[in-house]
DRENPA-3360 file (N, C-alpha, C; in nm, 2 decimals, always signed):
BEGIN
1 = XXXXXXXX = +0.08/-0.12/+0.00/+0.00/+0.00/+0.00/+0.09/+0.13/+0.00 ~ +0.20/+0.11/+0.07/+0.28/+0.23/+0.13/+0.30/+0.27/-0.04 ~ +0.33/+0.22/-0.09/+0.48/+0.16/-0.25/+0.36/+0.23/-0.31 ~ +0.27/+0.20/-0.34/+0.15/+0.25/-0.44/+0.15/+0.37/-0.43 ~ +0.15/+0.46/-0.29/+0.09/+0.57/-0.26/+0.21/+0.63/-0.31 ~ +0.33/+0.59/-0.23/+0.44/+0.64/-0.27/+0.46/+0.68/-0.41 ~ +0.44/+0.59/-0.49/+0.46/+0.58/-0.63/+0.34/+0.69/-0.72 ~ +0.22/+0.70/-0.69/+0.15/+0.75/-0.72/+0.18/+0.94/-0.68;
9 = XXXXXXXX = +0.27/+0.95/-0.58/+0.32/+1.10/-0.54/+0.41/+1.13/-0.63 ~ +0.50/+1.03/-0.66/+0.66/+1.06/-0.73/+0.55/+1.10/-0.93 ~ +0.49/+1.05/-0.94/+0.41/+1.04/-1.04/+0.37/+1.21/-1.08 ~ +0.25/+1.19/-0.99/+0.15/+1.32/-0.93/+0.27/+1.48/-0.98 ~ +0.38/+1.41/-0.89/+0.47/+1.58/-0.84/+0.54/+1.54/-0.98 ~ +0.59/+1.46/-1.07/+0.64/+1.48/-1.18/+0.82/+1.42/-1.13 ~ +0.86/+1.36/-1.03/+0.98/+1.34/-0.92/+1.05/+1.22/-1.00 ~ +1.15/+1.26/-1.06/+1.24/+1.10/-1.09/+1.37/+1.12/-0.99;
17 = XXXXXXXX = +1.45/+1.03/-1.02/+1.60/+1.00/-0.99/+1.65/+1.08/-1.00 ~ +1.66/+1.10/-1.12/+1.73/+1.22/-1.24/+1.70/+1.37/-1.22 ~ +1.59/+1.38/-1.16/+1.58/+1.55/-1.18/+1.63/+1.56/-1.00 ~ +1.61/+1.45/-0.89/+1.67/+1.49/-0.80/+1.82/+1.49/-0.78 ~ +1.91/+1.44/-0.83/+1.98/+1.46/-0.91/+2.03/+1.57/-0.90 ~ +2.02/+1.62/-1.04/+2.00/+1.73/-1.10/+2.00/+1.82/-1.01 ~ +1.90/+1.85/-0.93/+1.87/+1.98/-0.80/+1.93/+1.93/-0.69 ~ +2.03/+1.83/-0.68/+2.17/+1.80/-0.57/+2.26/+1.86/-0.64;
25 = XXXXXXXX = +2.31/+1.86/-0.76/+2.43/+1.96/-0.81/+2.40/+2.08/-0.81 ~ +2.27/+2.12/-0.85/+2.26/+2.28/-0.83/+2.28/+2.31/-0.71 ~ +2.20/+2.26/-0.64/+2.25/+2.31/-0.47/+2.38/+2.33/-0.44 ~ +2.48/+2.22/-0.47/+2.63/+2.21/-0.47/+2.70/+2.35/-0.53 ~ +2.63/+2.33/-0.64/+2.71/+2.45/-0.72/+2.66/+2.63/-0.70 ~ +2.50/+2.62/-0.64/+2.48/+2.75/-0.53/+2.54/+2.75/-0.41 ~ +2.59/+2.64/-0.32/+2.59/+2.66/-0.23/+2.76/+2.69/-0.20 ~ +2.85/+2.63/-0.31/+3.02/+2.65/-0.33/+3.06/+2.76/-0.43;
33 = XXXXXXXX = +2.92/+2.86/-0.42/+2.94/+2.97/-0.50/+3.01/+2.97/-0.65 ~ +2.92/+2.88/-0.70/+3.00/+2.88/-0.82/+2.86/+2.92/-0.88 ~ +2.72/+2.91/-0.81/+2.63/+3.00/-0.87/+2.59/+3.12/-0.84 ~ +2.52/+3.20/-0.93/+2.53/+3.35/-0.89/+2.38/+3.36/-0.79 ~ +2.34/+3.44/-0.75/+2.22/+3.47/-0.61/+2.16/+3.50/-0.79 ~ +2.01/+3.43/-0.77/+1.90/+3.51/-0.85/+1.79/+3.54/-0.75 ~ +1.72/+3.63/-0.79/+1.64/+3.68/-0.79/+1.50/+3.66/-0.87 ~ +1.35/+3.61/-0.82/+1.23/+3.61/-0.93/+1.20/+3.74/-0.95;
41 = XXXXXXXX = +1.19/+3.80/-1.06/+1.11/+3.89/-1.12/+0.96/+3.89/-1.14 ~ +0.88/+4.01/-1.19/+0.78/+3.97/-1.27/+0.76/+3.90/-1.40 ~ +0.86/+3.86/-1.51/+0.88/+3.76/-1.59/+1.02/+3.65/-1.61 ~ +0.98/+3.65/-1.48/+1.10/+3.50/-1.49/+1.22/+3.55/-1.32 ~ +1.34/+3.52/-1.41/+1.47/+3.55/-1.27/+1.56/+3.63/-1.35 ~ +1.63/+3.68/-1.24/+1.76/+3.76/-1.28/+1.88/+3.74/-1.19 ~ +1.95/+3.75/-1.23/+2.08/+3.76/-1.14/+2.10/+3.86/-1.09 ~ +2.14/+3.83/-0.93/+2.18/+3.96/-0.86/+2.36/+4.00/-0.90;
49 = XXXXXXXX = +2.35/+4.12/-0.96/+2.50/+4.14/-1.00/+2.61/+4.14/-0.86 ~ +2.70/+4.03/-0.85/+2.84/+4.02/-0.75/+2.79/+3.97/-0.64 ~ +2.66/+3.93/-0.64/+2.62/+3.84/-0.53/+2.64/+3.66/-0.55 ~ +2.71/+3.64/-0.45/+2.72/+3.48/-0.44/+2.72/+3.46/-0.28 ~ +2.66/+3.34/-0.29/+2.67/+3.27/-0.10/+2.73/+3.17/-0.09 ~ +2.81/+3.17/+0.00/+2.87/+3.00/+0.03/+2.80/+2.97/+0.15 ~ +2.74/+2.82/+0.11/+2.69/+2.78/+0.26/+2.77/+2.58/+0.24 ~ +2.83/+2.62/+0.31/+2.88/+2.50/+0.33/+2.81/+2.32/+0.37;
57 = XXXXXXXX = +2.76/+2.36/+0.49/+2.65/+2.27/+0.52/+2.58/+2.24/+0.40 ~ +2.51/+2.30/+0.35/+2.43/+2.30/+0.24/+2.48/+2.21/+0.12 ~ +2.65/+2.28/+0.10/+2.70/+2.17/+0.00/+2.69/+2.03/+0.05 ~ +2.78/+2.08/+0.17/+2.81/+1.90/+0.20/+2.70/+1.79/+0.25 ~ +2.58/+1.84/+0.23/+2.48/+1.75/+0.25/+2.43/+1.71/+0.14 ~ +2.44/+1.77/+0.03/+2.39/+1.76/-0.08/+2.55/+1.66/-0.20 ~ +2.64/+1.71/-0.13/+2.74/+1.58/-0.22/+2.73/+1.44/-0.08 ~ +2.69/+1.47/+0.02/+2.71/+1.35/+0.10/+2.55/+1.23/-0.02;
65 = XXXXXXXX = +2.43/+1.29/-0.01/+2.36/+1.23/-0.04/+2.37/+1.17/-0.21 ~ +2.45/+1.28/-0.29/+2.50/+1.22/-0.40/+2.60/+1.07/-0.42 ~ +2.73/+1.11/-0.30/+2.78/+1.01/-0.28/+2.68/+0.89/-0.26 ~ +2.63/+0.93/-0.16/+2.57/+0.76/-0.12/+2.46/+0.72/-0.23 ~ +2.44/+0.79/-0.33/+2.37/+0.76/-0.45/+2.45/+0.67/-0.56 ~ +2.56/+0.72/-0.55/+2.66/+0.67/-0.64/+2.74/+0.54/-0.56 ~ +2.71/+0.53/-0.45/+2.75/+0.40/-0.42/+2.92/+0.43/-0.33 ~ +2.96/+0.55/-0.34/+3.04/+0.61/-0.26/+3.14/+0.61/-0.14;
73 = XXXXXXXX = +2.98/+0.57/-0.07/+3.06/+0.54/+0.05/+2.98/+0.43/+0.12 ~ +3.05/+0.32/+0.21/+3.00/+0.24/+0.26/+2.97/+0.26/+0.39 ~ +2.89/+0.20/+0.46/+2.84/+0.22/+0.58/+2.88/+0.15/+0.70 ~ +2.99/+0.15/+0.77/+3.09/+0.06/+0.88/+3.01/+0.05/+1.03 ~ +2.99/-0.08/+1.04/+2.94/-0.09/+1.19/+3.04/-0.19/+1.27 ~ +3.06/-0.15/+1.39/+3.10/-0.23/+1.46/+3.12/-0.36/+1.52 ~ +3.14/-0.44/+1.50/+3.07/-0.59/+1.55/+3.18/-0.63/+1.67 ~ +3.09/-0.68/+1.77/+3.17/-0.71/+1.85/+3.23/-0.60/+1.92;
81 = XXXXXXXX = +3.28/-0.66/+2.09/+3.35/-0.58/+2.19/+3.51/-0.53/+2.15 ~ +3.55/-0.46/+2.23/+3.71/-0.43/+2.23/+3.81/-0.56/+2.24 ~ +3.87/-0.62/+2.17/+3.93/-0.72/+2.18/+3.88/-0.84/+2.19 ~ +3.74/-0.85/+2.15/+3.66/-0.99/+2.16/+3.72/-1.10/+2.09 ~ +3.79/-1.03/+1.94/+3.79/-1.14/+1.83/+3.95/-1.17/+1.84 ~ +4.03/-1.11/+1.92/+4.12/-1.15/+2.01/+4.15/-1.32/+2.09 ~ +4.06/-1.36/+2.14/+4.00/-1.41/+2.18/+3.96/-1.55/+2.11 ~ +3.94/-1.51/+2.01/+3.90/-1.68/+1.89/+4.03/-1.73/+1.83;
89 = XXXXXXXX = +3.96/-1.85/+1.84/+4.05/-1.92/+1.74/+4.00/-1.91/+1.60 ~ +4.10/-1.94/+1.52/+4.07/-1.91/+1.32/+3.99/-1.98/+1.32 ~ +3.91/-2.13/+1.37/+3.81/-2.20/+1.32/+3.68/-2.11/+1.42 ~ +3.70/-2.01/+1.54/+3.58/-1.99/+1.55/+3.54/-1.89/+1.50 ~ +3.67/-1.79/+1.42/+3.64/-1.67/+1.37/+3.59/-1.69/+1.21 ~ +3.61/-1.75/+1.16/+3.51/-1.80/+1.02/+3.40/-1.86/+1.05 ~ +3.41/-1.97/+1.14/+3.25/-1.99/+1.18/+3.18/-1.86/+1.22 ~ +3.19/-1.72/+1.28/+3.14/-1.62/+1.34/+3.11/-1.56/+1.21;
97 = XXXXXXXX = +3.19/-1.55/+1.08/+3.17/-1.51/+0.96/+3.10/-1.56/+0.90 ~ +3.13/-1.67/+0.88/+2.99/-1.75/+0.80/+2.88/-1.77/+0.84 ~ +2.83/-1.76/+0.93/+2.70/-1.76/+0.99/+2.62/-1.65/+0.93 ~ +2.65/-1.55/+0.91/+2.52/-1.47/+0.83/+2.53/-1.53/+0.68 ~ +2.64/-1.51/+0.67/+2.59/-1.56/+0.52/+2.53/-1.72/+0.50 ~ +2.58/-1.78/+0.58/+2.47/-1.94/+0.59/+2.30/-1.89/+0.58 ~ +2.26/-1.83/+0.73/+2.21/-1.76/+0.79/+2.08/-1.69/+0.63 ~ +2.15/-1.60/+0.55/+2.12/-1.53/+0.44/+2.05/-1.63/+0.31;
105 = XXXXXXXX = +2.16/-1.76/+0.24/+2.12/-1.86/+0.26/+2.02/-1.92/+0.25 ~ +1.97/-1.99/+0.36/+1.92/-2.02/+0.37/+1.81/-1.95/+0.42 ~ +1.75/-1.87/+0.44/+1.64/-1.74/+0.42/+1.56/-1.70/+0.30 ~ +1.67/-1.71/+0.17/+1.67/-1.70/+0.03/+1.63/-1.86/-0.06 ~ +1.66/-1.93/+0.03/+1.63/-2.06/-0.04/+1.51/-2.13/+0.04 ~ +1.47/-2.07/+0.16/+1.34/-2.09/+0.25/+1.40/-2.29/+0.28 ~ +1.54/-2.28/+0.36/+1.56/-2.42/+0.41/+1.56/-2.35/+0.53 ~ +1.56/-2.46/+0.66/+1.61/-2.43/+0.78/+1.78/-2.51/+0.80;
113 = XXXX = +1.80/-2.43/+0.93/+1.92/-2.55/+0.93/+1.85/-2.65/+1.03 ~ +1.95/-2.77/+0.96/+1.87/-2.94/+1.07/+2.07/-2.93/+1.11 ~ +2.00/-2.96/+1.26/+2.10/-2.99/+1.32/+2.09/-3.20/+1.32 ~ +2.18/-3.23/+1.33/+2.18/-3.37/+1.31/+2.23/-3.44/+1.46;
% end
């Protein structure tokens, strides 16, 4: 239901990939002053003459979310205590690895594990 409605907004407002996108680099390039300040007029915009802003935050929110569009940057979590894996032997630290992916697996192929 969520997906439909969702889908039906991205539709409605005219919203792809691409045009968000698109108004992530503008931002970047308003906000690292490489665009000029406009102004709306009564027919259309104009440039305000020697006006530029840098907002920094602004960029880097807008290349952060580009990156992670592009695949950029990966997302690192911690597993385990301070020195836990210290502690294992090599046969129980690949078993500790292989378990999600068993785990994954078997999830995807709808088996259980049988213990024997």
């Amino acid at each position: 239901m969520r997906g439909k409605v969702t889908q039906r907004a991205v539709e409605k407002t005219a919203i792809s990939k691409a045009w968000v996108i698109e108004k992530l680099v503008e931002n970047v390039e308003r906000a690292m002053q490489a665009e000029p300040v406009r102004r709306k007029t009564g027919d259309g915009e104009e440039e305000v003459p020697g006006e530029f802003v840098y907002n920094g935050s602004v960029a880097n929110k807008a290349l952060e979310l580009l990156g992670k569009e592009l695949g950029m940057f990966i997302d690192r979590k911690e597993v385990g205590g301070p020195n836990e894996f210290d502690r294992m032997s090599d046969e129980e630290l690949r078993a500790f690895l292989e378990e999600p992916i068993e785990s994954a697996v078997r999830s995807a192929t709808g088996h259980s594990k049988q213990k024997h």
